[in-house]
N, C-alpha and C positions, 0 to 999 in steps of 0.2 A: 132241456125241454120241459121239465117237470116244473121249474119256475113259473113258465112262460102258460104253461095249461092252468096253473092255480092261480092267474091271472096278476103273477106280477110283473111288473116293464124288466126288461133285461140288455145287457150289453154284454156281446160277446167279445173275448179278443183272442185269438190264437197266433201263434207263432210261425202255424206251418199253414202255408196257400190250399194243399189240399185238405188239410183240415175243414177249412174253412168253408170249400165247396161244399163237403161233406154236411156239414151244420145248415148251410144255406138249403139243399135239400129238405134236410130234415125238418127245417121250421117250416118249410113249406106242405110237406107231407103232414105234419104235424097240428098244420092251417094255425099257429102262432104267431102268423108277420105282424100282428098288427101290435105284441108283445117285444117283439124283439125289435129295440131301439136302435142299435147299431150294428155291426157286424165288420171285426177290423182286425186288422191283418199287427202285432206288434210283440213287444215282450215286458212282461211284468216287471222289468229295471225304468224302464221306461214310458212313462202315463202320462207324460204330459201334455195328450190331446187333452186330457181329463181336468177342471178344475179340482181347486181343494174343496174336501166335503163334500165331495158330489154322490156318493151311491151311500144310500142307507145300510149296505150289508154287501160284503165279498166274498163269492167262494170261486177260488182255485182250485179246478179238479185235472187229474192225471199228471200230478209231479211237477208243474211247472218250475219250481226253484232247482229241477235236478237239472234243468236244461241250463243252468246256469254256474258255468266251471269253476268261478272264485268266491272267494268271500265276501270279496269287496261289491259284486256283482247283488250276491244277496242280499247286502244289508239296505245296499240299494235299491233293491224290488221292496222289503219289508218295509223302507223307510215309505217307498212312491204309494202304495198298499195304504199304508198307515194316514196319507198327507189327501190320499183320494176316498177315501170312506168317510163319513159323517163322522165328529165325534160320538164317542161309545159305541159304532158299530161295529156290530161283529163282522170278525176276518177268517176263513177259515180257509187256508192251502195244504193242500192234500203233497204227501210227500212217497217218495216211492224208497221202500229198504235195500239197501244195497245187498244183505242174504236175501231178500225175496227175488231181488233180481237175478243174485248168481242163480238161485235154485229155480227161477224160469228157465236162464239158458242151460242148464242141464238137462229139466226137463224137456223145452224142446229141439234141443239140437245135443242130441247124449254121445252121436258118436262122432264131433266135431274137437 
């Protein structure tokens, strides 16, 4: 939301439906619609609603590439990533550690 308030256009894509409602709320709450150009339901192996070149800058937040269980899966989002962003623009996909994650489920589920 934080894009969409500093007044740049934005396209969201999430992977999961209730996500989505989730965000569609929020940009609403947030009075952003008129920022936020799309709003769509997919997974970052897969962009091909999206021309080449099309966004001046990418960020992928909450692990997106962990939802995705091969290698082959990734190189393939990196590459769709890479083929949908302007050249030179920045990509930034946030990744989740796999010790961060044991030491969540410790933290919260300890006597599981």
């Amino acid at each position: 939301m934080e894009l969409a308030r500093s007044s740049y256009d934005v396209v969201l894509l999430d992977l999961v439906p209730e996500m989505l409602k989730i965000a569609k709320r929020e940009i609403k709450r947030a009075k952003v619609q008129t920022r936020v150009k799309q709003l769509l339901g997919g997974s970052i192996d897969d962009l091909s609603m999206f021309g080449d070149q099309t966004f001046d800058a990418v960020l992928c937040l909450g692990g997106p590439l962990n939802h995705l269980l091969n290698v082959k899966q990734r190189v393939k989002a990196a590459s769709e990533l890479a083929r949908a962003a302007k050249k030179g623009a920045p990509i930034f996909v946030s990744v989740i550690s796999r010790i961060g994650l044991l030491e969540s489920i410790v933290v919260e589920f300890p006597h599981e």
